[in-house]
N, C-alpha and C positions, 0 to 999 in steps of 0.2 A: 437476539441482539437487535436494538435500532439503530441509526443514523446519530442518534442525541448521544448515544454511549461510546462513540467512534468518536468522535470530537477531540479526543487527544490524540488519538491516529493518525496515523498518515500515509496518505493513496501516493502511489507512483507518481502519477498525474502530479500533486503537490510539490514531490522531491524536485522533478524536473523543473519543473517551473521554480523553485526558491536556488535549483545551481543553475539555472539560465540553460540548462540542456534540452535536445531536443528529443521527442516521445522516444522509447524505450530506452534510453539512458538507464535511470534509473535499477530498471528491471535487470538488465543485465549485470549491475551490480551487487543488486538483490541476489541472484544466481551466482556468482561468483562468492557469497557470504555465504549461502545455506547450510555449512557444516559448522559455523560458528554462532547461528541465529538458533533458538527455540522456539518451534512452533508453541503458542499459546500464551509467550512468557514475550518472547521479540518481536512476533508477528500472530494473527491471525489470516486464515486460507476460509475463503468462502464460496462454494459452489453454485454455480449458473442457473441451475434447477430448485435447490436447495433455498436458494436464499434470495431468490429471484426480487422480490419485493425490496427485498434494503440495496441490492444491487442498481435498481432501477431509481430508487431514492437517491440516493447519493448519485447518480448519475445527472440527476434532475438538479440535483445542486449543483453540479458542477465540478465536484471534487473527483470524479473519475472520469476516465476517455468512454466516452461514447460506444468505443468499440468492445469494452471489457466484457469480458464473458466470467470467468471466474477470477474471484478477485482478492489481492494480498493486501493486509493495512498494516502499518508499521507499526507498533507500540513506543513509547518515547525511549525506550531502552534499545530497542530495537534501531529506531534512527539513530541513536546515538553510535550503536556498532556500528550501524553504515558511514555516518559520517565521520566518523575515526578512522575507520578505513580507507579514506579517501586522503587522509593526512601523509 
């Protein structure tokens, strides 16, 4: 997978920033959903070794924290759970 095919996804980084929260918001809400989220279908999980290169892409955009090591992207279904959630 690229950086061009994530483009409807969505980084932590992005959630935080469009509810005006601050870094790890997000995530912790992500972790609070995970029984009702499906990996592959809600989100994708990408490892720091594994996938180093698109990690490093999209950091270079901008779209992730500098710090991410292994990384979660949301699928629009997936933010949708999130942000329902938050209702």
């Amino acid at each position: 997978m690229n950086s061009d095919e994530l483009s409807h996804f969505t980084s932590f980084l992005e959630l935080d920033v469009r509810h005006q929260q601050s870094k790890g918001w997000a995530f912790k809400h992500f972790k609070s959903l995970t029984a009702e989220l499906q990996e592959g279908r809600d989100f994708l999980w990408f490892h720091q070794l594994d996938d180093a290169d698109l990690i490093t892409t999209l950091r270079q955009q901008g779209r992730i924290y500098a710090s991410t090591a292994n990384l979660v992207m949301l699928s629009p279904s997936g933010v949708k759970k999130f942000e329902q959630a938050l209702s």
